[in-house]
C-alpha positions as a Markdown table, in Angstrom:
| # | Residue | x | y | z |
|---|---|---|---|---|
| 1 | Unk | -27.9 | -15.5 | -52.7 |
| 2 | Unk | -24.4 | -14.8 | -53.4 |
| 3 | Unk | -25.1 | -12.0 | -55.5 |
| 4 | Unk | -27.6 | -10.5 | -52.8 |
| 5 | Unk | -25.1 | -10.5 | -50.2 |
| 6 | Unk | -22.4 | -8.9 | -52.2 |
| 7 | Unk | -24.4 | -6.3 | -53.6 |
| 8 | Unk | -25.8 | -5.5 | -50.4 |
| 9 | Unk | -22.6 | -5.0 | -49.1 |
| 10 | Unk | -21.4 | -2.9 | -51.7 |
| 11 | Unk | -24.6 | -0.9 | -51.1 |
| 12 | Unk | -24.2 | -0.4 | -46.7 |
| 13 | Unk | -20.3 | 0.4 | -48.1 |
| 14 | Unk | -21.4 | 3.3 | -50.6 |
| 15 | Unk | -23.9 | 4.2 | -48.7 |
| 16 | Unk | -21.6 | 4.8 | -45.5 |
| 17 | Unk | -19.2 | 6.8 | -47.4 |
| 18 | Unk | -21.7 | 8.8 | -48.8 |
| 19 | Unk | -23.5 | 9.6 | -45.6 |
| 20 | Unk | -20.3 | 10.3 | -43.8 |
| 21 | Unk | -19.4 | 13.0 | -46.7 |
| 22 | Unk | -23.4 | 14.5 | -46.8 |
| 23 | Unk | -23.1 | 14.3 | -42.9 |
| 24 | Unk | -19.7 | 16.7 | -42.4 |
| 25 | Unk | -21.1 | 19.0 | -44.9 |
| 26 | Unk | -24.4 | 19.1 | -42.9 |
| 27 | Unk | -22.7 | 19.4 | -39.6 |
| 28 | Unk | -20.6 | 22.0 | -40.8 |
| 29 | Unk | -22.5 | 24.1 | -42.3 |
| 30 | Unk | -25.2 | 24.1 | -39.3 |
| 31 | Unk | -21.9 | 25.1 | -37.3 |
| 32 | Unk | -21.4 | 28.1 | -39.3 |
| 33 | Unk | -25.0 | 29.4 | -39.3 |
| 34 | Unk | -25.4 | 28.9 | -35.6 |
| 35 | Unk | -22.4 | 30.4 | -34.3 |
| 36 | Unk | -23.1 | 33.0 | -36.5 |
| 37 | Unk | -26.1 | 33.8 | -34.3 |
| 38 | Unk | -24.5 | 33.1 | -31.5 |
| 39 | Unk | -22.0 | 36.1 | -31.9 |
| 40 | Unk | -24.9 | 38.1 | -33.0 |
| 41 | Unk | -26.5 | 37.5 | -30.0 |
| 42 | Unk | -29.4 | 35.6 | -31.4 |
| 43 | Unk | -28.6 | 32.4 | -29.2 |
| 44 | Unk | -27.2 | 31.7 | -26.2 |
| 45 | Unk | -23.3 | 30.6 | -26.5 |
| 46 | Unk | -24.1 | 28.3 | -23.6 |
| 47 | Unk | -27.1 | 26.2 | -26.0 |
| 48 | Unk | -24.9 | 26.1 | -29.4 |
| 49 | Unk | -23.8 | 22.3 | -29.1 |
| 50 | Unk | -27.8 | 21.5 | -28.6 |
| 51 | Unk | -29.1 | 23.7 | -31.1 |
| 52 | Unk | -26.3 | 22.0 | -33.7 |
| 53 | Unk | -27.5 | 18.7 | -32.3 |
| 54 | Unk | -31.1 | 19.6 | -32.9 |
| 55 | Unk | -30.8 | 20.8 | -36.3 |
| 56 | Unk | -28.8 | 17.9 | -37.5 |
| 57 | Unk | -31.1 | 15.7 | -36.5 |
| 58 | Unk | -33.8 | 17.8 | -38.7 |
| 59 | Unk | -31.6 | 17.6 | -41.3 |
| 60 | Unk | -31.4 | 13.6 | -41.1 |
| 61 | Unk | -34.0 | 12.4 | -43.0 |
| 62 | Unk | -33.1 | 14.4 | -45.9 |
| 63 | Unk | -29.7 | 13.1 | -45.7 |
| 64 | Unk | -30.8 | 9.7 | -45.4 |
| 65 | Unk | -32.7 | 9.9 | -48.1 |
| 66 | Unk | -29.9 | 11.5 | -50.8 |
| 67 | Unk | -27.6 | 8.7 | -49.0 |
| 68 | Unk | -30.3 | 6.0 | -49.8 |
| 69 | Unk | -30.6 | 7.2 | -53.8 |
| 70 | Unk | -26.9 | 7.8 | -54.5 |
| 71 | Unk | -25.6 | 4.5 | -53.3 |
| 72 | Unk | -28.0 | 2.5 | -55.3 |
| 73 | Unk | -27.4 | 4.7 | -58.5 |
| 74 | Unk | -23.7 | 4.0 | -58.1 |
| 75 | Unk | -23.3 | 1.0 | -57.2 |
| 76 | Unk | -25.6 | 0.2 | -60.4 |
| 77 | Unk | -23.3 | 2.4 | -62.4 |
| 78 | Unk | -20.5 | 0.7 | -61.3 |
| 79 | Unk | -21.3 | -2.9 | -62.4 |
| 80 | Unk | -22.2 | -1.4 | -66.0 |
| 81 | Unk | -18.7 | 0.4 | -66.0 |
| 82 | Unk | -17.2 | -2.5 | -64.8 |
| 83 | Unk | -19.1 | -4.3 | -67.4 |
| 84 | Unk | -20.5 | -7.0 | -64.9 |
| 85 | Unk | -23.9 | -6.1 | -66.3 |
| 86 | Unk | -23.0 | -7.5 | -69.3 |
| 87 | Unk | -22.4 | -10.8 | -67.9 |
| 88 | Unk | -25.4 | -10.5 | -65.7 |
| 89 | Unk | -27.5 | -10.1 | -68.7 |
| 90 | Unk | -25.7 | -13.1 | -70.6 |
| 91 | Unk | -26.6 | -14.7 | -68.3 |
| 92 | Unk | -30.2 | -14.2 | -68.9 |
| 93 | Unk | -30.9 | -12.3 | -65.5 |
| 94 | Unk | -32.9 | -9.5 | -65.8 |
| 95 | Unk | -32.8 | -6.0 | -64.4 |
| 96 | Unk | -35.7 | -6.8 | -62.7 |
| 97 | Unk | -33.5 | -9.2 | -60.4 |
| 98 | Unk | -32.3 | -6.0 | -58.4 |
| 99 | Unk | -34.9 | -4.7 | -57.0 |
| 100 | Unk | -35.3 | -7.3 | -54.3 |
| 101 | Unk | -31.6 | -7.0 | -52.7 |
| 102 | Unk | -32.2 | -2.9 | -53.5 |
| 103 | Unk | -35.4 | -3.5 | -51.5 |
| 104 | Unk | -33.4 | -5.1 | -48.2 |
| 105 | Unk | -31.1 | -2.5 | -47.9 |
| 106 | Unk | -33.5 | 0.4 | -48.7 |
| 107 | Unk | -36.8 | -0.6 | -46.6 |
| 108 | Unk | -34.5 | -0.3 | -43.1 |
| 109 | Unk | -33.7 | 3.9 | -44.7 |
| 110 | Unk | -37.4 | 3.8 | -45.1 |
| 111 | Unk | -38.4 | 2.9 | -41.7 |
| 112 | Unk | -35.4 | 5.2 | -40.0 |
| 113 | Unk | -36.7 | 8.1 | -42.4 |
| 114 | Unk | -40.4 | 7.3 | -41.3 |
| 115 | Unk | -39.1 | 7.3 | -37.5 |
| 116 | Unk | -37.3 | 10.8 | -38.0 |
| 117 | Unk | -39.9 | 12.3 | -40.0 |
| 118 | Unk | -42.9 | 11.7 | -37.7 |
| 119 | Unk | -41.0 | 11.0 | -34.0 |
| 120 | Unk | -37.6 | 12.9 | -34.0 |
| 121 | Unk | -37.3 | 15.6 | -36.1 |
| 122 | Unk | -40.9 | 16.7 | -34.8 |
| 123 | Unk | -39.0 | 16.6 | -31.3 |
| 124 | Unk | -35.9 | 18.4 | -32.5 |
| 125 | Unk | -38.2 | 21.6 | -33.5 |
| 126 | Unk | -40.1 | 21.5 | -30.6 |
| 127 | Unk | -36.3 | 21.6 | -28.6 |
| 128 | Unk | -35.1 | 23.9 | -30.6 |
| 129 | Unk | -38.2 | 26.2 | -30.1 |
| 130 | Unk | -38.1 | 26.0 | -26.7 |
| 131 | Unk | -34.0 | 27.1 | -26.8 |
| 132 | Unk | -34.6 | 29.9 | -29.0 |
| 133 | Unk | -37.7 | 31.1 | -27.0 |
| 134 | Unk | -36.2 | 30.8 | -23.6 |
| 135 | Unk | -33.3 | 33.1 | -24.7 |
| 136 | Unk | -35.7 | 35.5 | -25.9 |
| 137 | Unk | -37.8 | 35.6 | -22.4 |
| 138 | Unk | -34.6 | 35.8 | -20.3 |
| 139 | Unk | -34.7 | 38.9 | -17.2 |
| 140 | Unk | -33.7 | 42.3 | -19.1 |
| 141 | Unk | -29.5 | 41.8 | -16.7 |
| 142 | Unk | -29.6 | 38.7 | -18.8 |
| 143 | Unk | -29.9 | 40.1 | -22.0 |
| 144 | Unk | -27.3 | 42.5 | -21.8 |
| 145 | Unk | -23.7 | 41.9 | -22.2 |
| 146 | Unk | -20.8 | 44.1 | -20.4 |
| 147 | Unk | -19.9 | 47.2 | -22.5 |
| 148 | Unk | -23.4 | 47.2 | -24.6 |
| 149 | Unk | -27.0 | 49.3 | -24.1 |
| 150 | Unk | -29.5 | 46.9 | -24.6 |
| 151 | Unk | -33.4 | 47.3 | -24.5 |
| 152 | Unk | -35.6 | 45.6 | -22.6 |
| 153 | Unk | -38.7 | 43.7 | -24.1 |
| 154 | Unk | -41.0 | 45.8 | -22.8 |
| 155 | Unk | -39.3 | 49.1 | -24.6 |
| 156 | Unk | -39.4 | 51.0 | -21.6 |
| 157 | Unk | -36.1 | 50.7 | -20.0 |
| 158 | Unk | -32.2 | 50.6 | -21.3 |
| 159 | Unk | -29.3 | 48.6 | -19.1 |
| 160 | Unk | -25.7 | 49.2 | -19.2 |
| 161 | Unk | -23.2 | 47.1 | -17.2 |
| 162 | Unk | -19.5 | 47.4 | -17.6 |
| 163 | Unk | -19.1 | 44.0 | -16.2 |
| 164 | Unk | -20.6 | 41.1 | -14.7 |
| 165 | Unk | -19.5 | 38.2 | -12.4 |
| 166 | Unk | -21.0 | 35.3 | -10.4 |
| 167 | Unk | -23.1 | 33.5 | -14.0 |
| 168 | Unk | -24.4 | 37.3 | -14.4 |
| 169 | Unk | -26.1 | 37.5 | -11.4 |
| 170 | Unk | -23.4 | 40.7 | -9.9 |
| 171 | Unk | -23.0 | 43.4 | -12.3 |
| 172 | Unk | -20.9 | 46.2 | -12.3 |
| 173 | Unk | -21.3 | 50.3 | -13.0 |
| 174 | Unk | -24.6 | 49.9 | -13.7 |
| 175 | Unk | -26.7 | 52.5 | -15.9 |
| 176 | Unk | -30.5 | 51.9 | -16.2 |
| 177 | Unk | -32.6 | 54.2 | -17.6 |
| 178 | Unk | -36.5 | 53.7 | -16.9 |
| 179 | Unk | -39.4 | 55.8 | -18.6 |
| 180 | Unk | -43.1 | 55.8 | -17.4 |
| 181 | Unk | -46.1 | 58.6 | -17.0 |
| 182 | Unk | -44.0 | 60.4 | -14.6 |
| 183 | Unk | -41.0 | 61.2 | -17.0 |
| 184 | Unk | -37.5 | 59.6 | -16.6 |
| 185 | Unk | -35.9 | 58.0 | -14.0 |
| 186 | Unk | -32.0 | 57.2 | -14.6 |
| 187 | Unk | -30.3 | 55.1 | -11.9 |
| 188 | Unk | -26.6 | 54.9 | -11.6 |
| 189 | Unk | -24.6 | 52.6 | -8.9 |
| 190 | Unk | -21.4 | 51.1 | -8.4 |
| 191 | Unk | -22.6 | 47.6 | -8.0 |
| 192 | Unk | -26.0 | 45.5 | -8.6 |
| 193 | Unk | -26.7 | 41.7 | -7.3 |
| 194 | Unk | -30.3 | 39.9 | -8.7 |
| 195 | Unk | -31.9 | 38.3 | -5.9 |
| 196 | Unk | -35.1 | 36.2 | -6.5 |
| 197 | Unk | -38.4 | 37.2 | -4.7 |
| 198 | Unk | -39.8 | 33.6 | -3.6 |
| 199 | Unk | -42.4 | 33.8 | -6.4 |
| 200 | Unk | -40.6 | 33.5 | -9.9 |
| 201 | Unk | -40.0 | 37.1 | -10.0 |
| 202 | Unk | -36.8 | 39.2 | -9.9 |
| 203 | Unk | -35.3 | 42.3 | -8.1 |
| 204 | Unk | -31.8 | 44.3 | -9.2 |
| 205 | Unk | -30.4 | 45.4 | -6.0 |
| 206 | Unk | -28.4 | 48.4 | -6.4 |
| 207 | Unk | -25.8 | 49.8 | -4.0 |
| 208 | Unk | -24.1 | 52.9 | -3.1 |
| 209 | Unk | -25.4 | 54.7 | -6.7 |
| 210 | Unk | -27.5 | 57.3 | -6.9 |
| 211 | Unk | -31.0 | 58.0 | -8.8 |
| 212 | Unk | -32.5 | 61.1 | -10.9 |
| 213 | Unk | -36.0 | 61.8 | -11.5 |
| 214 | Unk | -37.6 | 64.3 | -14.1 |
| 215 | Unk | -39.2 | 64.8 | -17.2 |
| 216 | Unk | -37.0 | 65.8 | -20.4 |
| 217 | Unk | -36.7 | 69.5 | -21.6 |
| 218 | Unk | -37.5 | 70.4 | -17.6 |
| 219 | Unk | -35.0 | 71.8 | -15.0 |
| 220 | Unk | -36.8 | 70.7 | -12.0 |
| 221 | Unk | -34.8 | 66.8 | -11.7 |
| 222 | Unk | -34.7 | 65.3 | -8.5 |
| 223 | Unk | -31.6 | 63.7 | -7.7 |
| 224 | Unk | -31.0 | 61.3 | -5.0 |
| 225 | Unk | -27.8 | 58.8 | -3.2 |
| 226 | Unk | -28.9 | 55.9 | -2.0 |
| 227 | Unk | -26.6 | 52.4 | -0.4 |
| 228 | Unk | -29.6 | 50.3 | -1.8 |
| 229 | Unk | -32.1 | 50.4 | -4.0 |
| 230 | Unk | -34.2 | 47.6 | -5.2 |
| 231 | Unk | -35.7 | 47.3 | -8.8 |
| 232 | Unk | -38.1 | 44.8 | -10.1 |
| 233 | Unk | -36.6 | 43.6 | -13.0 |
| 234 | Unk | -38.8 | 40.6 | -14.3 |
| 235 | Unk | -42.5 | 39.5 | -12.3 |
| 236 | Unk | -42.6 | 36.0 | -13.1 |
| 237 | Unk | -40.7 | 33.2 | -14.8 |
| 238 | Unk | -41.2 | 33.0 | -18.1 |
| 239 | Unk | -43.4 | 30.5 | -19.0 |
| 240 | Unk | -42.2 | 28.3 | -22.3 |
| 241 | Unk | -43.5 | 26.5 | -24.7 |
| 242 | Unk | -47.0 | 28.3 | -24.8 |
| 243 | Unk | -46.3 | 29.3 | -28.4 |
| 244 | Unk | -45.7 | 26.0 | -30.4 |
| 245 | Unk | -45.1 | 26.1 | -34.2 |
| 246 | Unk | -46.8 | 23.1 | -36.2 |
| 247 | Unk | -44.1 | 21.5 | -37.3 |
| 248 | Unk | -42.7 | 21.1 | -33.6 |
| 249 | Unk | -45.8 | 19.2 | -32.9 |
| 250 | Unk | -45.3 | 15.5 | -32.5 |
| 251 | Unk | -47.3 | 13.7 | -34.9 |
| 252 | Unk | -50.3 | 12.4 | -32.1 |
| 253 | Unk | -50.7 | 16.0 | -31.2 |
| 254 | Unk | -51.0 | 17.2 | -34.8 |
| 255 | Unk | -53.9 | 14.5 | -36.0 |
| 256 | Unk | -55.5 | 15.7 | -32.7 |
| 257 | Unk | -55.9 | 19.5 | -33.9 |
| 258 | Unk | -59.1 | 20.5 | -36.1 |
| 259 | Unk | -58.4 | 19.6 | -39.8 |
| 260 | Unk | -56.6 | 22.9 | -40.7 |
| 261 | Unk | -53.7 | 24.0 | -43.7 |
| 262 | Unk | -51.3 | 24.5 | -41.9 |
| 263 | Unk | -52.0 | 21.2 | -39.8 |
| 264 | Unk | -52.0 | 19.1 | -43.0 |
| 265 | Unk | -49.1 | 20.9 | -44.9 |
| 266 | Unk | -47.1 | 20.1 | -41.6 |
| 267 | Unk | -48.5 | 16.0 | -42.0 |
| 268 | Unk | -48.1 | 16.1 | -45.5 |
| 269 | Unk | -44.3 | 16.8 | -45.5 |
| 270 | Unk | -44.0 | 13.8 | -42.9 |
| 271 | Unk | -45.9 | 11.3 | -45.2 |
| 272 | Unk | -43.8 | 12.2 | -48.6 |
| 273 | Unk | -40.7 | 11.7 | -46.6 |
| 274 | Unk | -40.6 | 8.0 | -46.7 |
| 275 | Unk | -42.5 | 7.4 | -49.3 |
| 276 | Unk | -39.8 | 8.9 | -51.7 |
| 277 | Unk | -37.1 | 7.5 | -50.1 |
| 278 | Unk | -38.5 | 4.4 | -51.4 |
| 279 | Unk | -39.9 | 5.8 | -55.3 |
| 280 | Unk | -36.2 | 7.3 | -55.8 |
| 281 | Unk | -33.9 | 4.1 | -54.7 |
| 282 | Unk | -36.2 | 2.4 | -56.9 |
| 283 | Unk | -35.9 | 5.2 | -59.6 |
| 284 | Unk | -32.0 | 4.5 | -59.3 |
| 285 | Unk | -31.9 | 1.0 | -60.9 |
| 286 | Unk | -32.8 | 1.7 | -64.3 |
| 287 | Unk | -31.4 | 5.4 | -64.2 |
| 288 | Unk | -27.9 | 3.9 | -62.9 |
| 289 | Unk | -27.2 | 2.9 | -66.9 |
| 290 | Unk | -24.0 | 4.2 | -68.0 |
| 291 | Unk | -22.1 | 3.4 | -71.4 |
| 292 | Unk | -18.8 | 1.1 | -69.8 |
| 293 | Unk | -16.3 | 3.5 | -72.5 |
| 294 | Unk | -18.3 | 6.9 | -71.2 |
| 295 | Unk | -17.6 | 8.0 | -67.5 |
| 296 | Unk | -20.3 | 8.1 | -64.7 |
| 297 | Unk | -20.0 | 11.7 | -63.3 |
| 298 | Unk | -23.1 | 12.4 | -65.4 |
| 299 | Unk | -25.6 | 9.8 | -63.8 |
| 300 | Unk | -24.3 | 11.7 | -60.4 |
| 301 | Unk | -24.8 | 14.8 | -61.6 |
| 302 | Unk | -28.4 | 14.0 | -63.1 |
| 303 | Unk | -29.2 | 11.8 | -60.0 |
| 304 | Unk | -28.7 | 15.1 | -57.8 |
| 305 | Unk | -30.8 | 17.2 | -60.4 |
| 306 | Unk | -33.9 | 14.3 | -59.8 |
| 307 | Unk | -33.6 | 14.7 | -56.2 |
| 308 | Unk | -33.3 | 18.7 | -55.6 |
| 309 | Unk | -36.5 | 18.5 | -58.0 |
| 310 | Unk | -38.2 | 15.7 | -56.6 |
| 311 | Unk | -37.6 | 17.9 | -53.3 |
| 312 | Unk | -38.8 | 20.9 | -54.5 |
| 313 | Unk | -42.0 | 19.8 | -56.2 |
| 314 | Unk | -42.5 | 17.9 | -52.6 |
| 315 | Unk | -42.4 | 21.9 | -51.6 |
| 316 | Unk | -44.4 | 23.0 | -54.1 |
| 317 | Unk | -47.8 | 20.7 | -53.0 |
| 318 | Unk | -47.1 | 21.8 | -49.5 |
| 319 | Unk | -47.1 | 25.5 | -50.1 |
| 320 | Unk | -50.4 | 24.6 | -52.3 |
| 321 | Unk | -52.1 | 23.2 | -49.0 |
| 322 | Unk | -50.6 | 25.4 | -46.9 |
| 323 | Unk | -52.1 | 28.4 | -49.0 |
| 324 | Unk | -55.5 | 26.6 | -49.2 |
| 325 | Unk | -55.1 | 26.1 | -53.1 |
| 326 | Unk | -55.1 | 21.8 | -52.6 |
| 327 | Unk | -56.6 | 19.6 | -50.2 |
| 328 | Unk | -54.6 | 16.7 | -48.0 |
| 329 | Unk | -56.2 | 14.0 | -49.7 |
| 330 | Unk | -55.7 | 15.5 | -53.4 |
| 331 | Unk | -51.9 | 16.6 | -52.4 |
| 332 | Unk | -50.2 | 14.0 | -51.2 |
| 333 | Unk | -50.2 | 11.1 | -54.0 |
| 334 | Unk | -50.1 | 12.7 | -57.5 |
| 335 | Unk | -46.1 | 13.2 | -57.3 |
| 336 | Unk | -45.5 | 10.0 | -56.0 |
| 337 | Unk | -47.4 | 7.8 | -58.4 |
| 338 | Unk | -46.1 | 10.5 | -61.3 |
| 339 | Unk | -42.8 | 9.0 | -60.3 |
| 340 | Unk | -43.5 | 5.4 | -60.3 |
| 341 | Unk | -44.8 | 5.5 | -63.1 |
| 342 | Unk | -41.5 | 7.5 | -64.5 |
| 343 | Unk | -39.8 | 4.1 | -62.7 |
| 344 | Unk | -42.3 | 1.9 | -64.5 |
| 345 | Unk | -41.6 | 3.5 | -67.6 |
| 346 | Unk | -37.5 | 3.5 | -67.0 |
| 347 | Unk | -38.0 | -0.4 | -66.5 |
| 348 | Unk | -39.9 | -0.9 | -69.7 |
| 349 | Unk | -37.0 | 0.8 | -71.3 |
| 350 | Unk | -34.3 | -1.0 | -69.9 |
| 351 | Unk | -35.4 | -4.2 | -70.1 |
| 352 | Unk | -37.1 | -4.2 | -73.6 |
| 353 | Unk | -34.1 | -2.6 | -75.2 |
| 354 | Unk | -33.8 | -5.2 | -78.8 |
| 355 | Unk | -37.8 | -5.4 | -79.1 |
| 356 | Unk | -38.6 | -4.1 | -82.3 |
| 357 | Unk | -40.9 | -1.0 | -81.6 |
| 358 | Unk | -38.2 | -0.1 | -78.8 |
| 359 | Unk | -37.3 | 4.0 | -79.7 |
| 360 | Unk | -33.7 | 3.2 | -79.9 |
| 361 | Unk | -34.7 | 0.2 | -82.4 |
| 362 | Unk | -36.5 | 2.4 | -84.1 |
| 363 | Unk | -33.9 | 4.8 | -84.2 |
| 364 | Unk | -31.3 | 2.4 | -85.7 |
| 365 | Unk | -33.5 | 1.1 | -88.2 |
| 366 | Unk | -33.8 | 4.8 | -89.5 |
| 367 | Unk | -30.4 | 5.6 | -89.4 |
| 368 | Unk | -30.0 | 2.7 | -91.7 |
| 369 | Unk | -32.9 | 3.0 | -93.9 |
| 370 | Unk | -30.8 | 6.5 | -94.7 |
| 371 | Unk | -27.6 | 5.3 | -95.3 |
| 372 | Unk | -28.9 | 3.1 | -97.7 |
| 373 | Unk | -31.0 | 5.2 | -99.6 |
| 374 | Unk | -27.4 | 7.8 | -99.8 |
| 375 | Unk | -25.8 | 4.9 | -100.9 |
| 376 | Unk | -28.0 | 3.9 | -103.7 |
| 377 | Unk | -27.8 | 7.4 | -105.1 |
| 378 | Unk | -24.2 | 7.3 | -105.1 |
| 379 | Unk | -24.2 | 4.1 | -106.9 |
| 380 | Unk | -26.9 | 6.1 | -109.4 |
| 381 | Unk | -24.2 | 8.5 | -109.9 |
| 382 | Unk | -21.5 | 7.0 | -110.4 |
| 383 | Unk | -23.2 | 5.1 | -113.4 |
């Protein structure tokens, strides 16, 4: 018992550091990325906090699980460098011994992976979605920023303001230029307010400005002052949401769909989360060996190089079902159990190291039968 609550300690402590490290590096490089399209005018300035928030929290279980793996194969690496495993195995405890306080820390990062995977992150996409796709539907005054043409969605009309007060709802020097079947219109005024129409549409009122009307490569414009002029500028309120990826369905909604690839590509990647969360915090125990005279940068380094190709062969089977080349039910297990078996055979290794047919006893015992045999034809010669 007193072993179990040390080493689980010593795990929540590793693992804290490690998440806190993996967690800034996360955080800042979603910062980057989104403010990035922020100044490109991807995003709204107003929704970056959210959209950072959002894809954190897709990014969690992914941390969670690197957190999980990498404090387990230290702390194991630690009590061989510190050559407590020594006395642990004097002491006729086996390797086997860990698994159960690994197993108390880890299952709690299983369940909080399982809860991101198939509740949160689900949620965070379907936010983010809804962010992205609400910027994108905005009224065409809202879309363009003082000092810039900007097109509207529908291709047929170009803003310019110079500035804009009041949240964007007063602009200033305003240019719009509108083409239809009847030719050009171009619309110049001094000042333009956006008033709402009572049914989810908008109008651009413009005042004291004036308006000219023709077709290009004709004399005959028409040219026209007005004090006010009113311009439908959007018909309805965008409607949101009606365009939801699979991946920002929550995971009732996506067993509801007909059985489809893209469905179960989507339900796939939710299911291998968790499950090898658990199959590499196991993996770490017998990987976390480490000579006590040799340092243990190496088990770090190879413990990422397991992970990033754990991860990507997780990617690979999805792209299979997502293509159509695999099924769900043929998908979803052969890594997994590929792995424990790896962890199996890792075990056998560890904790069988003096039998007899064990490769490293094998090993010696040739290494010997060779110096032997050079030593018996030296002796030869030297008679």
């Amino acid at each position: 018992m007193i072993f179990q609550r040390a080493l689980q300690r010593e795990l929540a402590s590793v693992a804290g550091a490690t998440f806190t490290v993996l967690f800034t590096i996360f955080v800042t490089w979603t910062l980057i990325s989104i403010l990035g399209k922020a100044a490109g005018g991807k995003v709204a300035s107003g929704d970056v906090l959210a959209l950072i928030g959002f894809s954190v929290l897709n990014y969690l279980p992914t941390i969670i699980i690197l957190t999980s793996f990498i404090a387990v194969i230290a702390t194991v690496t630690r009590s061989y460098r510190d050559s407590e495993m020594v006395v642990w195995f004097a002491s006729g405890q086996s390797l086997m011994r860990w698994v159960p306080p690994v197993l108390v820390f880890g299952l709690p990062m299983v369940a909080i992976v399982a809860a991101l995977s198939f509740v949160a992150t689900p949620w965070a996409k379907m936010k983010s979605a809804e962010f992205v796709e609400r910027f994108e539907k905005r009224e065409d005054l809202k879309r363009v920023s003082p000092g810039q043409f900007r097109e509207s969605p529908s291709t047929n009309r170009v803003f310019f303001v110079e500035g804009s007060t009041s949240g964007a709802t007063v602009v200033q020097n305003v240019f719009v230029n509108s083409v239809d079947a009847d030719g050009n219109s171009i619309v110049v005024a001094k000042e333009g307010v956006i008033e709402p129409d009572g049914k989810g549409g908008q109008y651009l009122v413009l005042k004291n400005g004036r308006r000219y009307l023709g077709k290009p490569g004709r004399a005959d414009f028409q040219s026209m002052e007005f004090e006010r002029y009113r311009m439908r500028v959007s018909s309805q309120a965008p409607v949101i949401g009606t365009e939801t990826p699979a991946d920002a369905l929550s995971t009732p909604a996506l067993l509801a769909l007909p059985d489809n690839r893209y469905t179960n590509a989507e339900l796939l990647y939710r299911v291998s989360a968790p499950i090898s969360c658990l199959v590499l915090m196991l993996l770490a125990i017998p990987l976390g060996f480490v000579n006590p005279r040799a340092g243990s940068s190496a088990n770090l380094i190879l413990a990422l190089l397991i992970f990033f190709t754990y991860s990507n062969l997780s990617k690979l089977f999805e792209a299979s079902v997502k293509q159509g080349k695999m099924a769900f039910g043929v998908a979803w297990w052969p890594l997994h159990v590929f792995a424990l078996v790896v962890v199996a055979g890792l075990f056998a290794w560890r904790l069988n190291v003096n039998h007899p047919w064990h490769p490293l006893a094998l090993l010696g015992a040739l290494k010997r039968r060779r110096l032997l045999r050079g030593g018996a034809v030296t002796q030869e010669g030297a008679q």
